[in-house]
PAROGU-171170 format. One record per residue (C-alpha): chain; residue in three letters; residue number from 0; x, y, z. Coordinates in steps of 0.02 Angstrom, whole numbers. Layout:
residues N
(A,ALA,NUM,(X,Y,Z));
...
end
This chain:
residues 239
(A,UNK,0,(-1678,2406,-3969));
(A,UNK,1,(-1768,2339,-3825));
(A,UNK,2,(-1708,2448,-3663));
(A,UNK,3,(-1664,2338,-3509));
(A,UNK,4,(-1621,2454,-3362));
(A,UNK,5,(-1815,2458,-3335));
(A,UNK,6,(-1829,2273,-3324));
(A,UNK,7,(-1875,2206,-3154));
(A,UNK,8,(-1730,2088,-3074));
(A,UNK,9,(-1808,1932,-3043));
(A,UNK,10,(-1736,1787,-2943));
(A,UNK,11,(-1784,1602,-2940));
(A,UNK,12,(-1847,1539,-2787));
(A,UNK,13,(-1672,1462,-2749));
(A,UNK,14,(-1568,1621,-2755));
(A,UNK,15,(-1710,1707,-2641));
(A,UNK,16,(-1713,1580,-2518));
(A,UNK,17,(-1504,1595,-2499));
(A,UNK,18,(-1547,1771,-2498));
(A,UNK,19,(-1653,1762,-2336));
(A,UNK,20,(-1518,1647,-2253));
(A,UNK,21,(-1399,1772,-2305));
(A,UNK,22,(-1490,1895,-2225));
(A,UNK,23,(-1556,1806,-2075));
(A,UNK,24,(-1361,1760,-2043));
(A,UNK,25,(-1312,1946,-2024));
(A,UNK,26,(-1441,1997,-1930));
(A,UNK,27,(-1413,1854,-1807));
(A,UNK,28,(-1217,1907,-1792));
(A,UNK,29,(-1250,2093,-1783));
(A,UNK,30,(-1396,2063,-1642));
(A,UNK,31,(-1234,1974,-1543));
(A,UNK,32,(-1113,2121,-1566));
(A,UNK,33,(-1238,2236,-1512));
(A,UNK,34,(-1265,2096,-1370));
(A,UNK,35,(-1072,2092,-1321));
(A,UNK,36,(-1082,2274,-1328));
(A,UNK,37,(-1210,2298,-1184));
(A,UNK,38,(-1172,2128,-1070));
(A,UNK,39,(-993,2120,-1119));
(A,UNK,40,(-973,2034,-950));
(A,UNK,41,(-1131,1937,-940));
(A,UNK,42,(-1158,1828,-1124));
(A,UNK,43,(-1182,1661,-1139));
(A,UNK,44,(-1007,1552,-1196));
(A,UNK,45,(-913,1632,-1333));
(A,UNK,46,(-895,1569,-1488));
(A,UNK,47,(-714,1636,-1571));
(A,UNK,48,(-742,1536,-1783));
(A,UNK,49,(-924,1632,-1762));
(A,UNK,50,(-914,1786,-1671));
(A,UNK,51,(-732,1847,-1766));
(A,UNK,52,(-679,1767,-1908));
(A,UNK,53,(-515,1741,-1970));
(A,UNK,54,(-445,1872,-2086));
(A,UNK,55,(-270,1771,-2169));
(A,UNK,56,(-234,1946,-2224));
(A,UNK,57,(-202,2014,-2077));
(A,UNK,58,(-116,1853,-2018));
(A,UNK,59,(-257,1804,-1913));
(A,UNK,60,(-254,1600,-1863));
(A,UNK,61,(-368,1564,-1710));
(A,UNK,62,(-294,1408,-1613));
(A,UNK,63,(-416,1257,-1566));
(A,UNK,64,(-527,1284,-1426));
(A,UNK,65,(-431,1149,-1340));
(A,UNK,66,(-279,1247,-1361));
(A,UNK,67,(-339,1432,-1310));
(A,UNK,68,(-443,1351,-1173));
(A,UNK,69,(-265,1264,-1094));
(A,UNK,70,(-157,1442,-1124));
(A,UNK,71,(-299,1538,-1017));
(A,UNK,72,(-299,1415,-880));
(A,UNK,73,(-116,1424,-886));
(A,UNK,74,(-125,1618,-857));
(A,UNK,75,(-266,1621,-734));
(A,UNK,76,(-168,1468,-626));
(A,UNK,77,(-133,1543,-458));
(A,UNK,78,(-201,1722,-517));
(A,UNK,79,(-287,1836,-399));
(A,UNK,80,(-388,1995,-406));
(A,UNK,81,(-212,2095,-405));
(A,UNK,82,(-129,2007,-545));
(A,UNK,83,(-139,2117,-709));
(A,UNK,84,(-120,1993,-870));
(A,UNK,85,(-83,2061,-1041));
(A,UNK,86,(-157,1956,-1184));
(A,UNK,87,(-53,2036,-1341));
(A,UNK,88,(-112,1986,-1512));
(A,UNK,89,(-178,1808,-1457));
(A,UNK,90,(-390,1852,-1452));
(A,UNK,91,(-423,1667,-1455));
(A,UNK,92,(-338,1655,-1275));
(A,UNK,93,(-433,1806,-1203));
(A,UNK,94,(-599,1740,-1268));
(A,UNK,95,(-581,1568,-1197));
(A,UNK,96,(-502,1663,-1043));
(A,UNK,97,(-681,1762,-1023));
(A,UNK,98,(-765,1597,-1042));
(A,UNK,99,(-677,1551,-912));
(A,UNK,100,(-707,1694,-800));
(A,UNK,101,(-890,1715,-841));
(A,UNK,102,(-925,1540,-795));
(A,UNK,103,(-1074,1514,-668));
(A,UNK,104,(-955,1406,-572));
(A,UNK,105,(-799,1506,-584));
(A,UNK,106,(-777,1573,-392));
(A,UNK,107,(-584,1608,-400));
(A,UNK,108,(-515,1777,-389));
(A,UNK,109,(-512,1866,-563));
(A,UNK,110,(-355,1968,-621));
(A,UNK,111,(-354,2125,-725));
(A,UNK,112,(-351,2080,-892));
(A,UNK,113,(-294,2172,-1064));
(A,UNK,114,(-306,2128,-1231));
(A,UNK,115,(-185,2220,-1346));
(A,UNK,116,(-263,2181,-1528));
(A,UNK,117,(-278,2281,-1699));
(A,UNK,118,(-398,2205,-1734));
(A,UNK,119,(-553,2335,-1697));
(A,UNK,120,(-670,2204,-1707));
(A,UNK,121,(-611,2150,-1512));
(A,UNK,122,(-669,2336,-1451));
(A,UNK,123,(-829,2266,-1386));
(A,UNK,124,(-734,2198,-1232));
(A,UNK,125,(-680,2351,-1114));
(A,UNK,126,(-528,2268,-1080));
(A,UNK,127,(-464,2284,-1285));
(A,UNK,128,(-342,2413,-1294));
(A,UNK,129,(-307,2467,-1491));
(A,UNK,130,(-113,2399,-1527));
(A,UNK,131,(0,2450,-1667));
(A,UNK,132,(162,2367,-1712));
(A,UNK,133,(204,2522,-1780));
(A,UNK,134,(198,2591,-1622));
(A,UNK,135,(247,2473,-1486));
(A,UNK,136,(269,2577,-1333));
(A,UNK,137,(110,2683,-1397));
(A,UNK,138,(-2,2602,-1243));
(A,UNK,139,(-72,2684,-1089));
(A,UNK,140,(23,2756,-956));
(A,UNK,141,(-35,2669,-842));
(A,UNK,142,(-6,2501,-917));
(A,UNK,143,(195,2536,-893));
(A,UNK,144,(290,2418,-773));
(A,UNK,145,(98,2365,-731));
(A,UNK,146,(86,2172,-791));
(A,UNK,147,(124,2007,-685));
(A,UNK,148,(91,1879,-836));
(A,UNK,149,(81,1898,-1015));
(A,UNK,150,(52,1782,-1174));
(A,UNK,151,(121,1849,-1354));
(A,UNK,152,(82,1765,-1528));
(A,UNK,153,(156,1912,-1627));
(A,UNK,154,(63,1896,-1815));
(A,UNK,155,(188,1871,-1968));
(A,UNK,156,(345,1745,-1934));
(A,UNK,157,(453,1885,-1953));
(A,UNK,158,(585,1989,-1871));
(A,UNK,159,(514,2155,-1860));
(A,UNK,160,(368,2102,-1782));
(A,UNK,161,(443,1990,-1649));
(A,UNK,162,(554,2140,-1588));
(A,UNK,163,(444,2269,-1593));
(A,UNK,164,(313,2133,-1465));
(A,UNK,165,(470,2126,-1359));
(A,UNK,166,(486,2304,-1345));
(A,UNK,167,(308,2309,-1287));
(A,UNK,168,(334,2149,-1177));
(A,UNK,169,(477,2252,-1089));
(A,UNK,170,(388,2405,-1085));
(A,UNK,171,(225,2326,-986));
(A,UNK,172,(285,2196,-875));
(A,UNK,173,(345,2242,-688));
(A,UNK,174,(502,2146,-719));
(A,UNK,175,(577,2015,-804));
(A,UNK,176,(635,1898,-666));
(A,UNK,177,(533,1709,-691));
(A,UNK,178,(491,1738,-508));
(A,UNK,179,(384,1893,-542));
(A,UNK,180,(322,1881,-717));
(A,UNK,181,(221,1723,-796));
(A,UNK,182,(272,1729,-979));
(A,UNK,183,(212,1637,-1123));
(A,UNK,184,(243,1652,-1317));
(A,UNK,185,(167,1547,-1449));
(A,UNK,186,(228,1574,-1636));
(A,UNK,187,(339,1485,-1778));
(A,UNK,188,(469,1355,-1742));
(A,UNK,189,(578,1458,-1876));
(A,UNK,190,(565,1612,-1751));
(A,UNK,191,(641,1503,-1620));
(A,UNK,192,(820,1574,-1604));
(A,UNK,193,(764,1747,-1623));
(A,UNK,194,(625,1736,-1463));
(A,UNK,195,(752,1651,-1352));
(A,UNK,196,(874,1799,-1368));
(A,UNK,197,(734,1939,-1362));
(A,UNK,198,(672,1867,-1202));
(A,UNK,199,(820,1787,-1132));
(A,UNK,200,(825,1899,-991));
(A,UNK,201,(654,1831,-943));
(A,UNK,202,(727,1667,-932));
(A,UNK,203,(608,1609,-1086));
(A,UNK,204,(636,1405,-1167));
(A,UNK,205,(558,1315,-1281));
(A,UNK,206,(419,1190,-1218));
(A,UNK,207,(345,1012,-1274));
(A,UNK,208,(196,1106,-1290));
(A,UNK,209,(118,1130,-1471));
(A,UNK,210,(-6,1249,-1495));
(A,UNK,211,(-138,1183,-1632));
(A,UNK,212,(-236,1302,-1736));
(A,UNK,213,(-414,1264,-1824));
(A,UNK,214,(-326,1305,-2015));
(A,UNK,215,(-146,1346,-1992));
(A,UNK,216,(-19,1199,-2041));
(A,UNK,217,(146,1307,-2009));
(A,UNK,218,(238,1203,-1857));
(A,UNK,219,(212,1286,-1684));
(A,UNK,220,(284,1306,-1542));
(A,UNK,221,(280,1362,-1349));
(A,UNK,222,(411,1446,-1260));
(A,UNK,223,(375,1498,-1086));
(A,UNK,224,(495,1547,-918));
(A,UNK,225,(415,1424,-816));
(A,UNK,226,(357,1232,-824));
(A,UNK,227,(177,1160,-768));
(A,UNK,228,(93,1037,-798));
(A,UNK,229,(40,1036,-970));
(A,UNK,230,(232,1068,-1019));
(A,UNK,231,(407,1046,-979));
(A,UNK,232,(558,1121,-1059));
(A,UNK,233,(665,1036,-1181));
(A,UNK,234,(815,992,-1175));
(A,UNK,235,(948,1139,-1208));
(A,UNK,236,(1051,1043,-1346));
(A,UNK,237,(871,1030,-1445));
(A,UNK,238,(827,1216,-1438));
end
């Protein structure tokens, strides 16, 4: 009986050349980590579909470029260098919002910003701080009563994760008067009635605004305690 496990492994020249893309891909992403790592501040534009894909898993669904690019200017609008914004489980946002910020011609004020993730991947930035809905008032002490705008796209179109974001929300913003605080929350039009009772006291409605994502098809909406102009609020007898 011939014995194989000595046999060489050969490959045709087709398999070796995906091989070396393979390869040569990896590299190339790993050599931008380790970039983002060092010059966190200082990297050419962003790129969220290359740098951090989505994991459906974990009920990750990055919205268009379009549509993080619009929520970040809506956050930095009026912003200066004491405004403190809290980015919770939205990364798509806080990467188009450092594009923003890093821009050569970007000469506004820039806020404090924080990006409450899971997702370890986002640790490169100094401003991640590790979040578990789990935990939701698990987050630094210093971050208490600390933040002047936030935007919240809580993952899973459920319950328990909507209140336990609200918790948070109440737990890290100054106050919850639409004078003082900037919110916004994107997630499921089936979550409306639920968000506009959590964060009633922040004065929160639902917007003509639709967020768009690159691959989710679930219907989206935008509730937010203020209207700009990219949105206005609907009419009550439709929410």
């Amino acid at each position: 009986m011939a014995d194989f496990d000595d046999e060489p492994i050969t490959l045709s020249a087709g398999a070796l050349d995906a091989l070396k893309e393979f390869y040569h891909e990896r590299d190339v992403h790993v050599e931008k980590f380790e970039k983002l790592k060092t010059q966190a501040d200082a990297v050419e534009i962003l790129s969220m579909r290359d740098m951090f894909k989505e994991d459906w898993q974990e009920s990750q669904f990055w919205y268009s470029d379009d549509c993080a690019t619009l929520l970040a200017e809506q956050l930095l609008d009026g912003a200066t260098e004491e405004t403190t914004i809290a980015i919770v489980s939205a990364p798509s946002v806080f990467v188009a919002m450092k594009n923003i910020l890093n821009a050569a011609d970007y000469t506004l004020p820039k806020p404090k910003l924080h990006l409450l993730e899971h997702d370890h991947r986002f640790d490169v930035f100094p401003e991640f701080i590790y979040y578990d809905l789990n935990d939701p008032l698990k987050v630094p002490v210093e971050l208490k009563g600390s933040v002047d705008r936030f935007i919240v796209d809580p993952p899973f179109l459920n319950m328990d994760t909507q209140t336990k974001t609200a918790l948070t929300i109440r737990h890290i913003t100054k106050s919850t008067n639409p004078e003082q605080v900037r919110a916004i929350i994107c997630t499921g039009e089936r979550m409306q009635d639920l968000v506009l009772r959590l964060y009633k006291s922040f004065g929160m409605r639902t917007t003509t605004y639709e967020p768009e994502h690159h691959e989710l098809q679930n219907e989206f909406l935008c509730y937010a305690n203020y209207e700009g102009s990219k949105w206005s609020f609907k009419p009550v007898a439709q929410e």
